[in-house]
N, C-alpha and C positions, 0 to 999 in steps of 0.2 A: 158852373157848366149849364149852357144854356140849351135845351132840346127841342128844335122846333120839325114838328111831320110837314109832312108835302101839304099846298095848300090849290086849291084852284084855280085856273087860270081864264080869263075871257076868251071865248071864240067858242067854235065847234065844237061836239064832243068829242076826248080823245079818250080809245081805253090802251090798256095795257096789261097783259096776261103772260104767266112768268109758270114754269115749272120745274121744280127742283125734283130730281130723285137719286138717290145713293144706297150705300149697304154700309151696314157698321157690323162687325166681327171680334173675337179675340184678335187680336195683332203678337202676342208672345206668352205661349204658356208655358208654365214653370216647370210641367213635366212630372210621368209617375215614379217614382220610386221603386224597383225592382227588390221583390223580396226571394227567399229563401225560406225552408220550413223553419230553421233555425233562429236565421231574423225575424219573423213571424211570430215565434215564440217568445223571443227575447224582448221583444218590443210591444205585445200583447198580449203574453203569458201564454198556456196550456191551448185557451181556446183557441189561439191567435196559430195554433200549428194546426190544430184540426182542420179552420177555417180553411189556411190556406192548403194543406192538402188537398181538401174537396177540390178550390178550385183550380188545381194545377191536374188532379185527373179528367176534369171535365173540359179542360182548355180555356176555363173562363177566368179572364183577366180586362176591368172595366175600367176604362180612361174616365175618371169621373171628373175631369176640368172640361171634358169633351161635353160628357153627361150634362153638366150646368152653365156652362158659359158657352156651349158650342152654336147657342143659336146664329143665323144671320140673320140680322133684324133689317127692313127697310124702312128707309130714309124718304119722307114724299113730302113736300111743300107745293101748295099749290095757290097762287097769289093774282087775282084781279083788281084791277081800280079803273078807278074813270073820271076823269076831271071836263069840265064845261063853266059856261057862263057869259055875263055881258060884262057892258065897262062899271056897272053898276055893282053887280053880284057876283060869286064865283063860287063852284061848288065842286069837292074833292069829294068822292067814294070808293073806300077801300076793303076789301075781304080776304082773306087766308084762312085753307087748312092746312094743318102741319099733323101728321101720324109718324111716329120714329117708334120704331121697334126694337127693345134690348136687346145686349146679345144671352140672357136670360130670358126661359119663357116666362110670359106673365107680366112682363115689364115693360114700360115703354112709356110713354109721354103722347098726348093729343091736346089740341087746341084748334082753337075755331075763335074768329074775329072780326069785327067789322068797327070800321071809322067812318068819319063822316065831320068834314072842315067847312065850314061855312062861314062865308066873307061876305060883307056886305060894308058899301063906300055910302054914307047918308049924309054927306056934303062936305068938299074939298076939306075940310080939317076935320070931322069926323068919320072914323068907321068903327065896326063891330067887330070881331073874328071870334065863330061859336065852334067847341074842340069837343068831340064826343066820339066813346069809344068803348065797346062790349069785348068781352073776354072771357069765353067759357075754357077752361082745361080741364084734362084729367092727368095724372102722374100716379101708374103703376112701379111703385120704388123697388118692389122683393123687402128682401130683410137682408141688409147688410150691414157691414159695420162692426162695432167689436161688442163682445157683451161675456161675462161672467157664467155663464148655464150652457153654453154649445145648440145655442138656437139658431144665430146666424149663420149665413152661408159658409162664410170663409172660415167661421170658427170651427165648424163641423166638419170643414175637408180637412184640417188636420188631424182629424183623425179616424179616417177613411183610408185604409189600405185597398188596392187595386184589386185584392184576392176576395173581397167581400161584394155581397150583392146586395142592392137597396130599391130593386125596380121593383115593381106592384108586380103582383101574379095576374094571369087571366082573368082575375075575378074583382081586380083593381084595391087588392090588398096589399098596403106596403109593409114590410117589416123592419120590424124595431132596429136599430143600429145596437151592432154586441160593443163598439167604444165609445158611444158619446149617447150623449139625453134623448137628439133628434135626429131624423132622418131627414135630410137637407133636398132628397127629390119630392120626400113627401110636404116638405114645407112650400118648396116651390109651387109644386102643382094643386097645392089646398087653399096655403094663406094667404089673405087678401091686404094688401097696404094700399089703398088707393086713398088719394087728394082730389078733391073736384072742387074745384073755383070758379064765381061766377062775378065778375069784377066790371061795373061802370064806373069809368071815370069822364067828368062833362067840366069845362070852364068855359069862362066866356070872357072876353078881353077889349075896351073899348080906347080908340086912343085917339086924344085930340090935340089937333095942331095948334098949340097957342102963335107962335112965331116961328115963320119960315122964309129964310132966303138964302140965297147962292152959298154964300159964307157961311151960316148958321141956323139952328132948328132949337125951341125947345115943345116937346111933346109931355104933355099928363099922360097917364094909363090908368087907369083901372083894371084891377085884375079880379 
């Protein structure tokens, strides 16, 4: 498979400016689980009836797939370039941001980019063509995934009943989860997994016409 970018073209400058923007969301959540003091109990012992008492007096019942996947995250690409040149030379310039936001807070993906093609014809059987191109990202992941301890997200909502509360108090204290190791809002809003890459890649490619005509060509390259 052979991958070749836009390259420049002789004449005037032309630019071109492109913008992309969307919303990424849950698309189908699996839903809470409706308990009973008795189910409560049975599936969380002694405390697990207390718990949910409390919170069926106080009317509190927390959708916590809402709680962690509920964000709407935006989508924005923003993409210029601009090509120019003569019969000689020709010069391609390219730039994008890209910010996507999970539907998890604290997640999301950035990137930032810039190209730059440069052609040059240094006599009817030679030319040059110089490929260069910067790459900064970041990728906020969360913690997902499967893992043995109830640290990740999805492991910890298992066992999370609706009747239990896991939000910080006024004073920005979260409380401990009474069935699993971690508190999965307090993991979101604390833990950090970020990637930052900072990637150039430059070639340069030279290619000469040994034999050409109507019927047939054979070309060298240097890569």
């Amino acid at each position: 498979v052979i991958i070749q970018t836009k390259r420049g073209t002789p004449g005037t400058p032309q630019f071109s400016l492109s913008q992309r923007v969307g919303v990424t969301t849950i698309s189908n959540k699996i839903g809470t689980r409706d308990f009973d003091a008795d189910e409560a109990e049975a599936a969380f012992g002694p405390n697990g009836r207390t718990l949910y008492e409390e919170a069926a007096a106080a009317n509190r019942f927390i959708d916590y797939e809402e709680q962690l996947y509920g964000q709407e995250g935006l989508l924005a690409k923003t993409s210029l370039s601009t090509s120019f040149g003569n019969e000689n030379t020709s010069l391609f310039i390219s730039g994008s941001l890209q910010d996507d936001e999970g539907i998890v807070e604290n997640t999301g993906y950035e990137r930032q980019s810039i190209r730059a093609n440069l052609d040059h014809q240094f006599s009817p059987k030679l030319n040059v063509a110089l490929s260069s191109n910067y790459v900064h990202s970041d990728a906020s992941r969360g913690l997902f995934n499967n893992d043995n301890t109830g640290n990740t997200f999805g492991v910890a909502m298992t066992a999370t009943p609706n009747f239990i509360d896991l939000r910080p108090d006024a004073s920005g204290n979260y409380p401990d989860h009474p069935f699993n190791s971690s508190n999965q809002l307090q993991t979101r809003d604390l833990f950090s997994d970020s990637e930052k890459v900072d990637r150039v890649t430059t070639s340069v490619q030279a290619n000469y016409n040994i034999l050409q005509n109507p019927s047939n060509f054979l070309r060298l390259r240097f890569v």
